[in-house]
N, C-alpha and C positions, 0 to 999 in steps of 0.2 A: 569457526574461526576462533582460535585463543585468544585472551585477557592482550598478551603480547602483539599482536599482528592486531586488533582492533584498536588498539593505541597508538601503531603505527601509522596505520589506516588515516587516522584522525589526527594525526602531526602534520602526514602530507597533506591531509587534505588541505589543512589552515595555510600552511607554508604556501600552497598554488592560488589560493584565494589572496594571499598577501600580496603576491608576485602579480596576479590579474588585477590587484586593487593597486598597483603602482605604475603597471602599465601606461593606465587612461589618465592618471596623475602627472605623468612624464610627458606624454602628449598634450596633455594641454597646454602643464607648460610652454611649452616649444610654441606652440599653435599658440600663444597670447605673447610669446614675447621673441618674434621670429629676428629681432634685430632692432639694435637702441643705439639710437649717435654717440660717437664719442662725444666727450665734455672738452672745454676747455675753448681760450678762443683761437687756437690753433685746431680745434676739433680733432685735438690728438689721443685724447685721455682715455685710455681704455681701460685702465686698472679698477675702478672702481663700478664698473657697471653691471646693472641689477638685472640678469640675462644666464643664458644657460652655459655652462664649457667655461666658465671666465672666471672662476673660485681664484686661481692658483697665477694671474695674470698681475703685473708686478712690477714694479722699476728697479729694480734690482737695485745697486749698490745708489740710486740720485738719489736725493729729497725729491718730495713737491714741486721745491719751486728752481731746484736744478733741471728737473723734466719738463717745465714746462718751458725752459730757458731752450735747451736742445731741442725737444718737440717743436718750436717754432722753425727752427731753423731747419730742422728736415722736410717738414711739409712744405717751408718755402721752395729748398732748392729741389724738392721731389717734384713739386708743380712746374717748377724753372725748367728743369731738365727735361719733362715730357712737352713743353711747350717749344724747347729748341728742338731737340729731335721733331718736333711737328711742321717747324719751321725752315727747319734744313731739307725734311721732305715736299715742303710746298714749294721752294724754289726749285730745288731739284728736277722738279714738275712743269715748271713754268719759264725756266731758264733758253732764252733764244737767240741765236745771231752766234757771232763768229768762235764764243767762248763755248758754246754750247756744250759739247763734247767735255772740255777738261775740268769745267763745274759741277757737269749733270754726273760726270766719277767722282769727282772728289766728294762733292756735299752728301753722296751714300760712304764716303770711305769715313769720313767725321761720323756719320753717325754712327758707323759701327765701333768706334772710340767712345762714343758718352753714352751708344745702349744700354750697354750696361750698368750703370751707373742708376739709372732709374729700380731695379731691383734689391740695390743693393742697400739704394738709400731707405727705402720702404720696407725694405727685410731690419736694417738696424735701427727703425721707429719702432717696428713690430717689438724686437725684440727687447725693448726697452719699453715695454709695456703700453703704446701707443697702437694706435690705428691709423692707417693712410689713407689721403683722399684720393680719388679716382674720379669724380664727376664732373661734368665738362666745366658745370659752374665756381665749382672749389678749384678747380685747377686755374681756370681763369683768377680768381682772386688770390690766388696766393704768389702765381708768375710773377716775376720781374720783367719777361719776354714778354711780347706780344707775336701770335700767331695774326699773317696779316690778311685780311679777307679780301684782297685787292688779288690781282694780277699783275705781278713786275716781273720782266722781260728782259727787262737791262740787268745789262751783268754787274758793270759799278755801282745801281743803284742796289742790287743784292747784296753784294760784298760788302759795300762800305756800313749798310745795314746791317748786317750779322757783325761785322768787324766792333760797330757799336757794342752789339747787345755782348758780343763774349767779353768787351774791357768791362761791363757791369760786372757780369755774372761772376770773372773771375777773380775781381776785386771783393763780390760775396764772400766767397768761399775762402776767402785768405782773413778776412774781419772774421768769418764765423767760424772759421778754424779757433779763431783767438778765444770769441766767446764763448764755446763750447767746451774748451780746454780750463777755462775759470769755471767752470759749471763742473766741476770733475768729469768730464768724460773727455781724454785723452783718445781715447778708440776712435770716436767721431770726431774730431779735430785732425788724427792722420787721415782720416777719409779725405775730408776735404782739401789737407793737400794733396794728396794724390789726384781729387779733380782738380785741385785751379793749375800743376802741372798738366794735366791733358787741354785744357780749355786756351791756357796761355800759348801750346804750342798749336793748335788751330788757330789763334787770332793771328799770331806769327806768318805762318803760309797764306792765311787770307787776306791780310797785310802786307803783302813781298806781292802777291798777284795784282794786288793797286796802283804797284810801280811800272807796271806797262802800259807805254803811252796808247798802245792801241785797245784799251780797255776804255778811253777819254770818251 
């Protein structure tokens, strides 16, 4: 073997010994830091967390305390919104007697109006360097809705219940339009009009279906 190819020899050697000595390094990491909560007391903060893939994660054009201003208000209405869709499928479920039929269609046609909505708002926390909650607990705390653990049957007491929660939720979304828009972020402020348009026009229809006396 020549002077040249033994030098060689012993370049790659070290170079595959580096790669093998970084290997087990990489793994560990991983293996000790398999996932770390966000921060913040909207548990949204993901920019600063001491974890692997997350170097380059960021709030782009907000401050601080602009992100934790919007951060709040997505995780609330992110919770809000999987809490109605939960709740629109629970009556949907449990709806009986003479409305049965034009309920048990409708309250699946609403949710396929505010499904989406749930990914979109959780994609623009992501992308704004936050993290979304998903857990049955966090969801519960951050809802304005309540999913109801009862069984109701009646149609008015249904309606006039949801009729309730969407004058909250779309009353949210029209203040958080505002405060989200003082926070610099315009982008989530059109969001949310676009939901409290959708929400206002489902309160509307569940609302006109109250004025039939045979609903009483």
């Amino acid at each position: 073997m020549t002077k040249k190819s033994k030098a060689a020899s012993k370049t790659s050697g070290t170079g595959k010994a580096a790669v093998a000595d970084q290997a087990p390094q990489d793994q560990a990491a991983q293996e000790a830091a398999p996932g770390v909560p966000a921060q913040g007391e909207a548990k949204a903060d993901a920019a600063h967390l001491d974890t692997v893939n997350n170097e380059l994660v960021d709030h782009g054009y907000l401050t601080e305390e602009e992100f934790g201003t919007v951060s709040e208000t997505l995780q609330r209405n992110l919770a809000t919104t999987i809490s109605l869709y939960l709740k629109f499928k629970k009556y949907h479920w449990d709806i009986r007697g003479r409305f049965f039929r034009d309920l048990h269609l409708a309250y699946d046609e609403f949710i396929a109006e505010i499904f989406p909505s749930i990914d979109e708002q959780a994609e623009r926390l992501v992308a704004l360097g936050g993290s979304p909650i998903a857990a049955p607990a966090d969801i519960e705390r951050f809802s304005v809705v309540q999913v109801p653990t009862e069984t109701v049957r009646d149609a008015r007491t249904q309606v006039a219940d949801l009729v309730a929660d969407l004058t909250r939720v779309g009353k949210g979304y029209r203040d958080d339009s505002q405060t989200v828009d003082e926070a610099n972020d315009p982008a989530t402020a059109d969001m949310y009009n676009g939901y409290a348009q959708t929400i206002d026009k489902i309160r509307w229809m569940l609302n006109a279906m109250m004025d039939d006396d045979r609903m009483n």
